[in-house]
N, C-alpha and C positions, 0 to 999 in steps of 0.2 A: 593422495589427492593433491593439485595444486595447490599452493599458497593461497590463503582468501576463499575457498571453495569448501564447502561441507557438502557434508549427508546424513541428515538428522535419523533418519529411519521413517517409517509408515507409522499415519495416525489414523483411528478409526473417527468415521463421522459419528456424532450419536444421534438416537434418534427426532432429538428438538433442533438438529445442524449444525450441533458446534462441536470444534476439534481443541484437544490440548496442544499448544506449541509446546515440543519437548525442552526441557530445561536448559540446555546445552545453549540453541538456540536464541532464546532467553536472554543466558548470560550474554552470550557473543555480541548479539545487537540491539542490547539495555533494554530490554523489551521488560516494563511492569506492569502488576495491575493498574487500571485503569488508562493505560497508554492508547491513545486511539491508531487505530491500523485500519491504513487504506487499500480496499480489496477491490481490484484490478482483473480484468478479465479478455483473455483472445480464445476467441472460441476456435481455434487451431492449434493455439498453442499451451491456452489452460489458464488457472487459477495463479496470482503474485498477492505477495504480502506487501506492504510497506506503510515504516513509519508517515503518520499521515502529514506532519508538519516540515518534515526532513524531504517527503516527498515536494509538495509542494513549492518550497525553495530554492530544490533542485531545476523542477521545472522552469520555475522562472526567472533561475540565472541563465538556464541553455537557451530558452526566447528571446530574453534579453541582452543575447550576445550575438542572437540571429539578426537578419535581415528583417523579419517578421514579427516585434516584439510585441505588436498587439494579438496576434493567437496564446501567446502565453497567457493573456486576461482574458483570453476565452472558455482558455483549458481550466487555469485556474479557480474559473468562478464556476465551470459545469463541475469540478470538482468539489465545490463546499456545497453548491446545490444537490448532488447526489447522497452528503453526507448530513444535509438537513433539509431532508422533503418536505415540500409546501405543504402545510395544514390542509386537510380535503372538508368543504364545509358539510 
């Protein structure tokens, strides 16, 4: 494999839809209990992991290097909004 580049192996889903991240994985990208992981979706291209705070940071240095640096506080904030859904009364 290239440098930077793994293959953890296949997880099964269980039946309540949760998967183990294999260990390896884990180690490699500090991933602990209680770590929140931001779950990313293309319906062409499939399912991403990512650190959720690592993620976000990222983002909003690449906007704020853009031309466009207010869709980064677009993205941003649909981002914490999807990972703290409004109370439904």
């Amino acid at each position: 494999m290239p440098e930077g580049k793994h293959i953890f192996g296949v997880v099964k889903v269980g039946e309540r839809g949760q998967i183990v991240i294999p260990k390896k994985a884990r180690e490699i990208f500090g991933i602990h209990a209680g770590d929140e992981l931001l779950v990313l979706g293309d319906e062409a291209q499939g399912l991403a992991l990512a650190k959720n705070e690592k993620f976000l940071n990222m983002v909003e240095q690449i906007f704020a290097a853009s031309d466009t640096p207010e869709d980064a506080m677009h993205f941003a904030e649909a981002v914490r909004r999807a990972q703290k859904p409004e109370e439904q009364p």
